[in-house]
C-alpha positions in Angstrom: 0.0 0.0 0.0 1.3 3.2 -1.0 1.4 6.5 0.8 2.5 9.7 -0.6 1.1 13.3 -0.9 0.7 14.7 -4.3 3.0 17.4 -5.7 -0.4 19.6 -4.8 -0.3 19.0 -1.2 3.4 18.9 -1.0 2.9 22.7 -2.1 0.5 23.6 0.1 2.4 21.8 3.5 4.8 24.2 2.6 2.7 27.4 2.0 1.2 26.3 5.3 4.4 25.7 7.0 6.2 28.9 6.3 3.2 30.9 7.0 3.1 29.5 10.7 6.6 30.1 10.5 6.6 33.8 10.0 3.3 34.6 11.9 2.8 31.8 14.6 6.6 31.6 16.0 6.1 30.4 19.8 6.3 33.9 21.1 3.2 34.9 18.5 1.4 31.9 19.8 1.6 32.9 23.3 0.3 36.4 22.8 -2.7 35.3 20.6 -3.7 32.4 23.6 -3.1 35.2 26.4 -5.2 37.9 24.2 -9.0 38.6 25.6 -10.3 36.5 22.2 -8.0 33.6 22.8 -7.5 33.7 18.6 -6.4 35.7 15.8 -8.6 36.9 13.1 -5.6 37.9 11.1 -4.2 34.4 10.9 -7.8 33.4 10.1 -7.9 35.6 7.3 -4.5 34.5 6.5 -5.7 30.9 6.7 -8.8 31.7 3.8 -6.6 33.4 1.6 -4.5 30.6 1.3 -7.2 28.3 0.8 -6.7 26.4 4.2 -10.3 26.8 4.9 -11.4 24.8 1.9 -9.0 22.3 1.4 -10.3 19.5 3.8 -13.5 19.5 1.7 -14.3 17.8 -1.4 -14.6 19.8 -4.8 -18.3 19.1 -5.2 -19.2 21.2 -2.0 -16.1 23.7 -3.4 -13.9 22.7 -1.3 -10.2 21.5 -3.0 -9.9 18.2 -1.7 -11.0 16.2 1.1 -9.2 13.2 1.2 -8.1 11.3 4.5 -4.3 12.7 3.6 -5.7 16.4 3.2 -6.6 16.4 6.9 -3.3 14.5 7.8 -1.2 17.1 6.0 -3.2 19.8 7.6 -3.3 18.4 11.0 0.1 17.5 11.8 1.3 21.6 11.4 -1.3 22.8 13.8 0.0 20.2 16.2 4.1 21.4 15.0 2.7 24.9 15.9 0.8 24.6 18.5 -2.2 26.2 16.7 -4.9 27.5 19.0 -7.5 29.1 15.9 -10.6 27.0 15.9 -9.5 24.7 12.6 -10.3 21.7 14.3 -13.9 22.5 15.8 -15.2 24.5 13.3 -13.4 23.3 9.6 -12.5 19.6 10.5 -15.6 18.4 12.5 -18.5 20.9 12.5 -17.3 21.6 8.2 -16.8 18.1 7.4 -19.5 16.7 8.7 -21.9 19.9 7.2 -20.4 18.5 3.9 -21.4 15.3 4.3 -25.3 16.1 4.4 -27.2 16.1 1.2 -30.5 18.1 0.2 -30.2 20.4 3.3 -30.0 24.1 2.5 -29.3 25.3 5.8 -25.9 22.6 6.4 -25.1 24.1 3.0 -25.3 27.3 3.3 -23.7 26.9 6.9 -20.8 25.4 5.1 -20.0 28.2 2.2 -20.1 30.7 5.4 -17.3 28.2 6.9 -15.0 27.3 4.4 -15.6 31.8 3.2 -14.0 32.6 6.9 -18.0 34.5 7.5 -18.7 32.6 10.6 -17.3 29.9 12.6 -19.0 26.2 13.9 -18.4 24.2 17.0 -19.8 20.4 17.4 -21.5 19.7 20.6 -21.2 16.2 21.0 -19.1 15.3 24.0 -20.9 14.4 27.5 -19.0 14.2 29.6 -18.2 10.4 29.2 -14.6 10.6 27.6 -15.3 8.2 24.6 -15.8 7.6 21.4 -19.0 5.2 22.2 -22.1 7.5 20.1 -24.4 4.9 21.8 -23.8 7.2 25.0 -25.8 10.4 23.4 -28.5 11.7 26.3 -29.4 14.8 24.7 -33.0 14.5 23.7 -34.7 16.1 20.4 -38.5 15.3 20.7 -41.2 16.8 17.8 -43.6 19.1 18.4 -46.6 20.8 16.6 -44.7 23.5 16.2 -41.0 22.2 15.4 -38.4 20.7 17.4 -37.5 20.9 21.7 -33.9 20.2 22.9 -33.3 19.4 26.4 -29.6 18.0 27.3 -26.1 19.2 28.4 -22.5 18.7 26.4 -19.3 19.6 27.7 -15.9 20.7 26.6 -17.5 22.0 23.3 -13.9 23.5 21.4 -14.3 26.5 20.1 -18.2 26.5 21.1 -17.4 30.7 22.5 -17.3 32.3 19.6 -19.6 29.5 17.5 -22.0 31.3 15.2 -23.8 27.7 15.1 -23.7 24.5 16.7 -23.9 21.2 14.8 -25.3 19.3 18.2 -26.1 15.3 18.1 -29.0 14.4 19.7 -31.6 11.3 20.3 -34.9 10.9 18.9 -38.3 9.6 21.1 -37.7 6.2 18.9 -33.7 5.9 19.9 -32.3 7.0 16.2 -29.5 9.3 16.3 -29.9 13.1 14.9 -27.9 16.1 13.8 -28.9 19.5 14.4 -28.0 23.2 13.9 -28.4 25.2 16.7 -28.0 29.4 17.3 -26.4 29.6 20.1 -28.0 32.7 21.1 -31.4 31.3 21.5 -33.6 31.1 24.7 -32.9 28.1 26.6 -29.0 28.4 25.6 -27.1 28.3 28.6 -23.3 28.2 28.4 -20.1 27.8 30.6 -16.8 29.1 28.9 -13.4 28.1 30.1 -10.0 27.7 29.0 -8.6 24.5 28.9 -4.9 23.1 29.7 -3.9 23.6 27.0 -4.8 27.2 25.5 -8.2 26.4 23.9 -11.2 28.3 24.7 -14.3 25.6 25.7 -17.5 25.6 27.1 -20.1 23.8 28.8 -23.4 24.0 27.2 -26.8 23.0 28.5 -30.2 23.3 26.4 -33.3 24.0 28.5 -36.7 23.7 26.7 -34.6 24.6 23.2 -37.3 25.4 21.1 -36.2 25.0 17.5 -37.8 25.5 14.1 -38.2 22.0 11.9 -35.6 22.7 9.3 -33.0 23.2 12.3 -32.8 19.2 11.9 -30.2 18.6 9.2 -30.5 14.8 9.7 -32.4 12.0 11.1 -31.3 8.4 11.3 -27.5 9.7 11.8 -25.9 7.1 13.7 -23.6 6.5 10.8 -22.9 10.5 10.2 -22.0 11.1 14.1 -19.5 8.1 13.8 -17.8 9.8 10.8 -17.6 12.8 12.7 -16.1 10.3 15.4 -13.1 8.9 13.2 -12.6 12.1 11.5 -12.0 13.4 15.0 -9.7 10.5 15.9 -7.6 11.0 12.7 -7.0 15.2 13.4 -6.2 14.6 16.8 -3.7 11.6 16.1 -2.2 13.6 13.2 -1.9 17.0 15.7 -0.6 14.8 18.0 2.2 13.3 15.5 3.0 16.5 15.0 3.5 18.0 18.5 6.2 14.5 18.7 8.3 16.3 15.5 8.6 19.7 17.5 9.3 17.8 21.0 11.9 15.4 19.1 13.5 18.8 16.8 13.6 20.7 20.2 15.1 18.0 22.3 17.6 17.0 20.0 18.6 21.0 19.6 18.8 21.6 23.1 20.8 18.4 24.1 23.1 19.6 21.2 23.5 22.8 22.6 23.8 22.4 26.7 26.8 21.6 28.1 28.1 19.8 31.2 31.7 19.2 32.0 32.4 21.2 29.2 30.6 18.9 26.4 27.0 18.7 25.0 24.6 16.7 27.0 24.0 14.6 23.9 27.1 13.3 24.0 26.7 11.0 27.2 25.2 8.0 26.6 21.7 7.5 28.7 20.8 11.2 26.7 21.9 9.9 23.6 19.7 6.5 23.9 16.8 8.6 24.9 16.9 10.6 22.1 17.4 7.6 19.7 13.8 5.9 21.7 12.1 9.3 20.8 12.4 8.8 17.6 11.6 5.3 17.3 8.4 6.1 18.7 7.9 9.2 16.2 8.4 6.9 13.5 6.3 4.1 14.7 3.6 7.0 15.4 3.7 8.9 12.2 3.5 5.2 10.0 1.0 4.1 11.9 -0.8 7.5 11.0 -0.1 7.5 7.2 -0.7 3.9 7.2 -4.1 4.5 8.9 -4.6 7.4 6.1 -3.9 5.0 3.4 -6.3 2.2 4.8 -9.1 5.3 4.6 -8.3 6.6 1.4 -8.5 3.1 -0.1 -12.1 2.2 1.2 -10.5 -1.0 3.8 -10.7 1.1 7.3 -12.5 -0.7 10.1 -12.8 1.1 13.6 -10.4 -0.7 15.3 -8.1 1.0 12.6 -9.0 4.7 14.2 -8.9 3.1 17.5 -5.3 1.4 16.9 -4.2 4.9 15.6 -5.5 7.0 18.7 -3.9 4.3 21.1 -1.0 4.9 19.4 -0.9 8.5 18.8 -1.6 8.9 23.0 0.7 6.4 24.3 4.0 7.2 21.8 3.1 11.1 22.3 2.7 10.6 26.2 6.4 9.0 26.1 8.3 11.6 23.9 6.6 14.7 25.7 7.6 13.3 29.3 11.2 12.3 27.7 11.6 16.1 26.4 10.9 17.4 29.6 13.8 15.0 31.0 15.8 16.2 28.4 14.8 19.7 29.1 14.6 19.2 33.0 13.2 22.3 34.9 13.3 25.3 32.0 10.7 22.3 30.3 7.8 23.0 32.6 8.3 26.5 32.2 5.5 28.6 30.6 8.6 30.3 28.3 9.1 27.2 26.7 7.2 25.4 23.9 8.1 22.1 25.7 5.7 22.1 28.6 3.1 23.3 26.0 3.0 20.4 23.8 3.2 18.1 26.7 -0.6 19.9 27.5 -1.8 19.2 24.5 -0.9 15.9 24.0 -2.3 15.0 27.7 -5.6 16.7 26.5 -5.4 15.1 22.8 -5.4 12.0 24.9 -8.3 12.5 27.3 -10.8 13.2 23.8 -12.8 10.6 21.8 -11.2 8.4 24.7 -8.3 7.3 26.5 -5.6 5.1 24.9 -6.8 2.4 27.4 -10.4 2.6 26.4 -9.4 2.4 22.7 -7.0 -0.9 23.3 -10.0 -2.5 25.1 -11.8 -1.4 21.4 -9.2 -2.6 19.5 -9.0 -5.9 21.9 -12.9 -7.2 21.9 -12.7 -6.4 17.9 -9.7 -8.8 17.4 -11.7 -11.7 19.4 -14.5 -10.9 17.8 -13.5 -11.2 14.4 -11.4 -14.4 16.0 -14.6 -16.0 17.0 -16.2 -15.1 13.7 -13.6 -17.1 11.7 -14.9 -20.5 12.8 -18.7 -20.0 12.3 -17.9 -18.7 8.6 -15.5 -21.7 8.0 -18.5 -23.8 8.8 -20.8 -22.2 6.6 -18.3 -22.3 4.0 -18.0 -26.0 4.8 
């Protein structure tokens, strides 16, 4: 199976890279997470000129691409660079998913005022439960004459602040799934904001009585949609977090080169030296299991447990390279001066969403003795 990005995408990682380069250096970042709006609407702008804001679409909703590799490619810099705009919440999840719904007018016109830079989305799917599991939703959408009444709560809602509309999930009175658009400023809105560990800007969200007009219901019978939103979030997140492991593993490796005891560089004794060599083992193994992961998408063979394989492996291997830089680093690491301490936060909270690494090895576990169990029956039948 092969991997590789097209000359296309080769051209935009770089647009993309040297543009964080020159406008979201560490010391940039730091002022935009510390500023009253917690983003920057000049990057954002920056982000639609370049076309960033479409390119995780496909071209028949104008978007430029929308292939599994599109969001890899765009995810790993905004882990690299620690980017705290709303790309994930409102272009990769809320976007995507928007894209995803035919016939509706209002998911479409939702998703030109996305990808134009107009308005920004936040999904409002989590909680509170800390896993991917969509069999967990609580929120309740019951009809009425009149239209449609939400009562529920969600929590950690990224980017759900400044959301001009919320793609909630919901339950129907007969157990289907649903999807939803929701103006945030309605009565019956109630909502918590916070900043989370690592930089974002969150909130809590509880609908009271929600009383919404029919259309607001984008789509019924959405188990499979919500899942898709799922996996698309477990292949961001992994890629971000692949990309947080390059800047740890570049950093480390600079700064061991460049400290000095007894007169030489700390990377020259040997237990420094071996750590650094572990890092990147585990970069490697993380980033192949992400392109691998990509590939298995792209060529129509991905199973859940793939997503769930990739998460595991994104939280555990990221876990182990942030903690070893901050060895490396020792105590300017956990400093709020240095990017180090930073990309150890968001790897701890890439690995608390969509679930645990533990929860998705149990996932990946009952799948494999599943499909173990399954073997005999169907060699039976065969028989």
């Amino acid at each position: 199976m092969d991997f590789t990005f097209t000359e296309e995408q080769v051209m935009l990682r770089d647009a993309m890279s040297r543009l964080l380069g020159q406008h979201y250096d560490f010391d940039q970042r730091q002022q935009i997470v510390h500023s009253s709006a917690g983003r920057s609407e000049r990057v954002w702008r920056q982000f639609r000129d370049m076309g960033l804001l479409h390119a995780p679409f496909p071209e028949a909703v104008g978007g430029f691409g929308g292939k599994a590799s599109d969001l890899v490619l765009l995810a790993e810099l905004l882990g690299e660079h620690l980017v705290v705009e709303p790309y994930l919440p409102s272009i990769l999840l809320t976007g995507r998913a928007l894209a995803r719904v035919d016939g509706h007018a209002g998911a479409l016109g939702w998703l030109e005022r996305l990808m134009e830079g107009s308005a920004l989305g936040a999904l409002a799917h989590e909680e509170g439960h800390g896993t991917a599991d969509i069999t967990r939703i609580a929120t309740e959408l019951i009809p009425t004459d009149d239209g449609l009444l939400l009562n529920g709560e969600k929590r950690l809602v990224l980017g759900g602040t400044d959301a001009d509309v919320l793609l909630v999930t919901a339950r129907l009175p007969d157990g289907a799934l649903a999807m939803l658009l929701v103006d945030p400023t309605l009565r019956g809105v109630g909502m918590e904001c916070y900043s989370t560990i690592d930089g974002r800007r969150a909130a809590n969200i509880r609908f009271e009585n929600v009383r919404l007009a029919p259309d607001a219901l984008i789509q019924s019978n959405a188990d499979k949609a919500i899942q898709d939103i799922v996996h698309d979030a477990l292949l961001a997140l992994s890629a971000e977090a692949v990309g947080a492991m390059a800047a740890l593993l570049t950093a480390s490796v600079q700064y061991a080169g460049t400290r000095k005891q007894f007169g030489v560089p700390i990377s020259s004794f040997q237990a420094i030296a071996h750590r650094l060599a572990d890092m990147k083992l585990a970069y490697v193994k993380a980033r192949s299991t992400l392109f691998y992961t990509a590939a298995l998408i792209e060529s129509g063979r991905a199973e859940p447990r793939d997503y769930s394989l990739l998460k595991a492996q994104a939280g555990r291997l990221g876990r182990a390279i942030a903690e070893s830089a901050v060895q490396i680093h020792g105590g300017v690491g956990t400093t709020d001066e240095v990017s180090v301490g930073h990309h150890l936060k968001r790897i701890l909270a890439i690995e608390a969403m969509f679930g645990p690494s533990e929860y998705h090895l149990r996932l990946v576990g009952a799948s494999s003795v599943s499909a173990a169990s399954a073997a005999p029956r169907r060699e039976a039948m065969e028989a």
